[in-house]
VOGU-3710 file (C-alpha; in Angstrom, 3 decimals, decimal comma):
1> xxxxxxxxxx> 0,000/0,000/0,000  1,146/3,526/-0,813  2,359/5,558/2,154  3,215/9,500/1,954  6,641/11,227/3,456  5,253/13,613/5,520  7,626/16,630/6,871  9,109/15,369/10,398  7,552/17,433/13,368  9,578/16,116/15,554
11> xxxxxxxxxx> 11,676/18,965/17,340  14,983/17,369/18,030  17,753/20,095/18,720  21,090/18,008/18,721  23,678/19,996/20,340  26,777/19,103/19,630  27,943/17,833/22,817  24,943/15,212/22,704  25,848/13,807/19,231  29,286/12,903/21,277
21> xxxxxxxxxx> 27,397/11,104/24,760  28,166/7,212/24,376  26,988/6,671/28,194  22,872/5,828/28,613  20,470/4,748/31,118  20,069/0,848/32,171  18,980/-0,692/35,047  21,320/-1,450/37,587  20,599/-5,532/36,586  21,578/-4,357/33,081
31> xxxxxxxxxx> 24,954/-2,278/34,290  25,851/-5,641/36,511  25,295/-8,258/34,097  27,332/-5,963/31,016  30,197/-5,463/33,774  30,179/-9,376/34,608  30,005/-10,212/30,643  33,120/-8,794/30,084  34,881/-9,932/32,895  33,679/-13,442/31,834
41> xxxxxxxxxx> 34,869/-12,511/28,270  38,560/-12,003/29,924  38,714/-15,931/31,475  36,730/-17,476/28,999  36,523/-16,165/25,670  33,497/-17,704/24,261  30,847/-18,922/27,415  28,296/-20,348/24,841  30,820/-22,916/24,279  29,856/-26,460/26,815
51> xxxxxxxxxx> 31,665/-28,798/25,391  29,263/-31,382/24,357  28,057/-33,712/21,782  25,170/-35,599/20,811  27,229/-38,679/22,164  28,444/-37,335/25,087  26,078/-34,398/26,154  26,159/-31,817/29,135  23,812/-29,582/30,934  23,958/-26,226/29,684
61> xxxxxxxxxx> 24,925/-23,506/31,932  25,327/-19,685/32,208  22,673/-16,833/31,348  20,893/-18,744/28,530  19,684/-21,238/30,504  16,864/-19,075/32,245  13,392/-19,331/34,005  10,813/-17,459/33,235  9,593/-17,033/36,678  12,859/-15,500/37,748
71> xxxxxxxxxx> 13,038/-13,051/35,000  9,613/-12,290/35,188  10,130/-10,530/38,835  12,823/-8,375/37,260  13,719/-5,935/34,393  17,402/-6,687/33,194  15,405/-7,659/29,710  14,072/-4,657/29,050  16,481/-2,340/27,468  15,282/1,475/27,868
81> xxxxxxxxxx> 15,696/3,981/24,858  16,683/7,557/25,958  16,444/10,854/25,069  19,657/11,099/23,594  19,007/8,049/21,579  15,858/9,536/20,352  17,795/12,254/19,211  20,173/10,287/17,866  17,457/8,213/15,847  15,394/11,116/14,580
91> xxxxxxxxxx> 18,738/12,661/13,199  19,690/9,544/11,247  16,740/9,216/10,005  16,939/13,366/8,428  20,727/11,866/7,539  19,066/9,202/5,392  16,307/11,697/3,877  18,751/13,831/2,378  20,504/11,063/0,917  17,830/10,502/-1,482
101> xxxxxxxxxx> 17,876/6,447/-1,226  14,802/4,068/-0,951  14,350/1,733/1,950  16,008/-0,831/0,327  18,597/1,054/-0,870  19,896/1,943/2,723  23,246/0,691/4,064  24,600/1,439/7,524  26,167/4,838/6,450  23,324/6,087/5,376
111> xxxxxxxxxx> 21,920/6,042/8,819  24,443/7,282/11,014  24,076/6,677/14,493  26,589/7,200/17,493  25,415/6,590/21,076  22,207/4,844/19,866  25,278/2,099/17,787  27,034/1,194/21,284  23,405/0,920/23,085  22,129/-1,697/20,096
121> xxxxxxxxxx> 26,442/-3,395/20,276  25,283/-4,153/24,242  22,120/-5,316/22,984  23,651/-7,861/20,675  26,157/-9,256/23,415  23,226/-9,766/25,538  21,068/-11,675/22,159  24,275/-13,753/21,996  26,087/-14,111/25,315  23,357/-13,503/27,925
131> xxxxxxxxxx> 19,457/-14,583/28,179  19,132/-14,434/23,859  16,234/-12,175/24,368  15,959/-8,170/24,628  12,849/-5,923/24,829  13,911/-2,478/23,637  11,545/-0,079/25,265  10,609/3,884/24,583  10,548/4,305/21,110  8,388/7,075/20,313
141> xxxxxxxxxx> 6,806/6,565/17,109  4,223/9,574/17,747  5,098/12,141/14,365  6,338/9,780/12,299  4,593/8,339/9,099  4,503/4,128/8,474  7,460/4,754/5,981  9,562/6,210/8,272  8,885/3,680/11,144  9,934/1,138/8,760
151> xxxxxxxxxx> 13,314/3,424/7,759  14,034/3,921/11,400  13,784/-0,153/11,913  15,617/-0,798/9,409  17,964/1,716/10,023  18,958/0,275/13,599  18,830/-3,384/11,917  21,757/-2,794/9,510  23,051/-2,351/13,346  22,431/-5,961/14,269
161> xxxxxxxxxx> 22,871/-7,999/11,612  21,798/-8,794/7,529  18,163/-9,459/6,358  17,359/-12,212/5,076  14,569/-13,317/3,489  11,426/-14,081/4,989  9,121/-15,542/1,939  8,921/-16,345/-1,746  8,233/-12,864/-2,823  11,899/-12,034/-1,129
171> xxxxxxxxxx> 10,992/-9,437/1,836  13,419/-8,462/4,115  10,751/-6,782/6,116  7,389/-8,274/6,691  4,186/-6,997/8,213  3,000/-9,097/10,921  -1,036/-9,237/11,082  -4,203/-11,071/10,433  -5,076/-11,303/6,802  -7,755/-14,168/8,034
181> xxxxxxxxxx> -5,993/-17,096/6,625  -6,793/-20,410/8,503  -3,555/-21,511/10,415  -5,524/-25,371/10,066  -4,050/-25,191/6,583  -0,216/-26,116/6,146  0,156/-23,631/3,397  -1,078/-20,904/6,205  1,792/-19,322/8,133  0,888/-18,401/11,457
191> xxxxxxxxxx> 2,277/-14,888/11,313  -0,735/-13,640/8,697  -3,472/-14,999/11,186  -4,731/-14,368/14,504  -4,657/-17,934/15,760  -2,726/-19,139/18,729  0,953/-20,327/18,344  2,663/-22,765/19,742  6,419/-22,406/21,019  8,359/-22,163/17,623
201> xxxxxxxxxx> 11,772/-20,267/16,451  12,407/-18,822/13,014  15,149/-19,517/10,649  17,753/-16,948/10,925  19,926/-15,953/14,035  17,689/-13,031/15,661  14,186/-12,461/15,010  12,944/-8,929/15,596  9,866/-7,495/16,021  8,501/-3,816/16,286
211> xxxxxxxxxx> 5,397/-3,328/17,485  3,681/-0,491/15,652  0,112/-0,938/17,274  -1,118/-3,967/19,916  -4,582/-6,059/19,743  -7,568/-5,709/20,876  -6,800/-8,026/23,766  -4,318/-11,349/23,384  -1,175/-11,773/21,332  0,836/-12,043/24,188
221> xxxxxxxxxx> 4,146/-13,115/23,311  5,050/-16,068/25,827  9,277/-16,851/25,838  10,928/-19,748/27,127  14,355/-20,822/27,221  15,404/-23,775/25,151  18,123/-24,404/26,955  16,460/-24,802/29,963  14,075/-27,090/28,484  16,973/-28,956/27,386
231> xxxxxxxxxx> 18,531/-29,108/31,015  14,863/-30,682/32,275  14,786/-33,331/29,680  18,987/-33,813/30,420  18,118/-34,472/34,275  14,748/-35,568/33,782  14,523/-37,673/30,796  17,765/-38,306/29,097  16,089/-41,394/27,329  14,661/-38,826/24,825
241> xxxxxxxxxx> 18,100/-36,787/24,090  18,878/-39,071/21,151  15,623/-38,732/19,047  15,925/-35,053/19,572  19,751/-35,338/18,251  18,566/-37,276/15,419  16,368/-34,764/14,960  12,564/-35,057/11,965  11,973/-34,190/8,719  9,847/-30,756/8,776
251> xxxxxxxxxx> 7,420/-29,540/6,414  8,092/-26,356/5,101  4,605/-25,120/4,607  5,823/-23,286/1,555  8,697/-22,099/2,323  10,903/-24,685/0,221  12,652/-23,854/-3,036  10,095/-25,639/-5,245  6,724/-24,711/-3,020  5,751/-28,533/-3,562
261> xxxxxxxxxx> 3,012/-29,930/-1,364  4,395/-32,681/-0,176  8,456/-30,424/-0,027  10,121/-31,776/3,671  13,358/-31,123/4,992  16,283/-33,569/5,746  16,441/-34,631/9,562  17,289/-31,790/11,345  17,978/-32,280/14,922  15,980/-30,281/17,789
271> xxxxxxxxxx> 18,881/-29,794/19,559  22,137/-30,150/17,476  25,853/-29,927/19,101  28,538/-28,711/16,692  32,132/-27,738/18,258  30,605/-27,973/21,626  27,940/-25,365/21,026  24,430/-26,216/21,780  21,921/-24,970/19,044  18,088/-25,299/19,027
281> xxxxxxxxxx> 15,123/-25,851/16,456  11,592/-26,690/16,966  8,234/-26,435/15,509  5,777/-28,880/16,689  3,592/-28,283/13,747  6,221/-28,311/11,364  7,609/-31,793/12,485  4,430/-33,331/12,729  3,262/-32,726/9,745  6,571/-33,268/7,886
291> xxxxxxxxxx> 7,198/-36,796/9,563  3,818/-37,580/8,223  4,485/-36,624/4,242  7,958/-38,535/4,579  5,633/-41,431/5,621  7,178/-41,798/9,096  4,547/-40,513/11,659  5,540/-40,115/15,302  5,082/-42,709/17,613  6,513/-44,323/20,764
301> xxxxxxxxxx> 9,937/-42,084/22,104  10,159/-40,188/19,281  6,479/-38,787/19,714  7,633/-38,406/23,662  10,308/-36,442/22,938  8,515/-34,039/21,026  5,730/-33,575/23,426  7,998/-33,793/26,431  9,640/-30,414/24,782  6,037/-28,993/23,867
311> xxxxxxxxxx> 5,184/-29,840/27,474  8,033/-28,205/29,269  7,552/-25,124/26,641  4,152/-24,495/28,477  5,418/-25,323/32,007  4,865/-22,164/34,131  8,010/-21,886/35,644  9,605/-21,827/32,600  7,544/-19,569/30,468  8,048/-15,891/30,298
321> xxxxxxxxxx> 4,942/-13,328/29,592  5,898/-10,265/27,659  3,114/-7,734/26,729  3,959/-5,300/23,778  3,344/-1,372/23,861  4,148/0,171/20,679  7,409/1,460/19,893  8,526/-1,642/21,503  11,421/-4,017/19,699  11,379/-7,189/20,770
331> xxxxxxxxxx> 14,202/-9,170/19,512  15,260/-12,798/19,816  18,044/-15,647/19,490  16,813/-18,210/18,101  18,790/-20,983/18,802  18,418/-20,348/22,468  15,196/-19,042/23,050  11,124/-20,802/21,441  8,439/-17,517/21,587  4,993/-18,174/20,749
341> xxxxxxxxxx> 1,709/-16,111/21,159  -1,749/-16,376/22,330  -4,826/-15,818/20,639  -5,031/-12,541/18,904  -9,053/-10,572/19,059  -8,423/-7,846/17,310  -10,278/-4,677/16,165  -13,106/-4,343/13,574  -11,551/-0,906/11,838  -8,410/-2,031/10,178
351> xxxxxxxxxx> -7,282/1,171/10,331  -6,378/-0,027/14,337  -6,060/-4,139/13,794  -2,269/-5,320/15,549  0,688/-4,532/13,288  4,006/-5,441/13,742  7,313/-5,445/11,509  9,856/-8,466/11,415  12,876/-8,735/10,274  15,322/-12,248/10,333
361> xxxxxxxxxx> 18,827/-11,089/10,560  22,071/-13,360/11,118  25,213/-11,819/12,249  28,798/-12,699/12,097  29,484/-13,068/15,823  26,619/-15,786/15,727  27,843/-19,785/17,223  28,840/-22,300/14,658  26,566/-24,295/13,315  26,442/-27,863/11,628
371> xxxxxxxxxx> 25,913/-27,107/7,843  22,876/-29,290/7,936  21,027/-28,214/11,138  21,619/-24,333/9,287  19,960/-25,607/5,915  16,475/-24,949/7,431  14,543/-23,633/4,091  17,156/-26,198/1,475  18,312/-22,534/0,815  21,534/-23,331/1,879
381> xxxxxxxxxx> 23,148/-22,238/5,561  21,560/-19,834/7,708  19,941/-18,415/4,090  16,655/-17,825/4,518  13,320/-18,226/2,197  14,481/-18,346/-1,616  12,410/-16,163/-3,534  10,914/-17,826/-6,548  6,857/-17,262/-8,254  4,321/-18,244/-6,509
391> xx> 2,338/-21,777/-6,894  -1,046/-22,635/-7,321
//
């Protein structure tokens, strides 16, 4: 749909000592765990690394290995925007303007930002080092048109990471609402209906999400740690580890090269070690139904072990709750983190129905990963949706 560049009203004076402040506001969880990261960083150089393998696994430890009913009596996730990052935003943003590029035209140059860059650098650490989840909160998107919400989110993205594709028509950004598709229906992504979703994670490194305007009422976002889920079963039930190493075929629900009914993936595990990293991927749905078209359904352990991680994904301990207000950026490891959402009721007037913006973005600092386990669309490592015309 066509939107308009309207003149900015916002009145942003940026004196010149601001555009020069690289200090900002967190919460003094936030100021401890960034001071204990980098003292960690000085011993051990890399504390996603456990030293495990699918033969010979281990518990996973450190800050990725959360509860949600501990971090739900705190803040340390929620990473305040201030002022001066406001500024800092609203001035890229003119920067970008006057460059005369489209959206998609925009590198990181284009959108030059200084105090708001280290902020989004401490962000990252924590996406890869710490819990593998962030809510950025304070973004004031009050004066600015839809186009230049999306420039300003995709302005701060070329901070994080690289797009990558998120369907066959090749968008980097997508919107996130309900276009009243049935979710019943394979060929139905969740993310363009209003249905409930189970615990899931994307394809890419980070998923982020912007939340331009909430529901009605529901679509919560619920978070839970995979590697704690992984711990439970590890204690708990360490029968199941080695169907979940194996790993199931999933259906790609159109997401595959050739958009073929019946298109699955190889095995890829639900928990894959590679160099002693720990990596996670899971989609009930998407296993089910693709260990039914490669003519293997789920039974006995193997159906267990899915369940068991399906069961643990819902167990209240474990789950975190986080509501969005807009201007919020919510953004996400994936191979660390499952998020899912409840039921979305949303307005009559479309003109207020729940929008959000996602972007899939890997990064360089991002753990290893089996060549395999990456290949989650058959687009090759960490890609993600080819782009190709659509089929009937």
């Amino acid at each position: 749909m066509p939107y308009e560049i309207k003149p900015i009203a916002k009145d942003f004076s940026l004196h010149q000592n601001d555009a020069t402040i690289y200090s900002y506001e967190t919460s003094p969880m936030q100021q401890r765990y960034i001071a204990m990261s980098h003292k960690s960083s000085l011993t051990n150089p890399d504390t996603r690394w456990m030293g495990g393998s699918a033969a010979n696994p281990k518990a996973i430890t450190g800050p990725s290995a959360w509860y949600g009913q501990d971090l739900q009596q705190e803040d340390s996730w929620i990473w305040r925007f201030n002022h001066h990052h406001l500024k800092d935003i609203h001035h890229a943003l003119q920067q970008f303007h006057r460059s005369g590029k489209s959206e998609s035209e925009m590198q990181r140059d284009d959108f030059p930002l200084h105090e708001t860059a280290s902020f989004l650098q401490d962000v990252l650490h924590e996406l890869e080092y710490g819990t593998g989840l962030a809510l950025l909160r304070g973004l004031d998107l009050s004066g600015y048109t839809y186009q230049e919400i999306r420039q300003i989110y995709w302005g701060m993205g070329l901070y994080l990471g690289k797009a990558e594709s998120q369907n066959i028509k090749g968008e980097l950004m997508q919107e996130i609402t309900d276009m009243g598709f049935d979710y019943t229906k394979s060929e139905h992504r969740g993310s363009m209906t209003a249905a409930e979703l189970r615990p899931h994670c994307d394809v890419c490194d980070l998923v982020g999400l912007l939340c331009i305007r909430g529901a009605k009422s529901g679509g919560v976002s619920t978070l839970r740690s995979s590697m704690t889920i992984y711990n439970e079963i590890f204690h708990h039930k360490p029968h199941l580890l080695s169907y979940l190493h194996e790993g199931f075929f999933f259906e790609l629900d159109g997401k595959g090269p050739t958009g073929a009914a019946d298109e699955i993936t190889h095995r890829i595990p639900v928990y894959s070690w590679h160099q002693g990293y720990l990596s996670c991927r899971y989609n009930q749905k998407a296993i089910e139904g693709g260990m039914i078209k490669a003519g293997l359904p789920l039974t006995g352990e193997a159906l267990e072990a899915v369940e068991e991680v399906a069961r643990l994904a819902q167990d209240p301990r474990i789950v975190l709750n986080m509501d969005f207000q807009s201007g919020d950026i919510q953004l996400l490891n994936n191979y660390v983190t499952l998020h899912a959402r409840t039921k979305v009721i949303d307005h009559e007037d479309p003109a207020r129905k729940r929008l959000l913006l996602r972007l899939w973005l890997n990064h360089d600092g991002a753990r290893p990963l089996d060549d395999d386990f990456a290949n989650k669309t058959l687009n090759g490592p960490r890609r993600g949706v080819q782009p190709r015309a659509a089929t009937i």
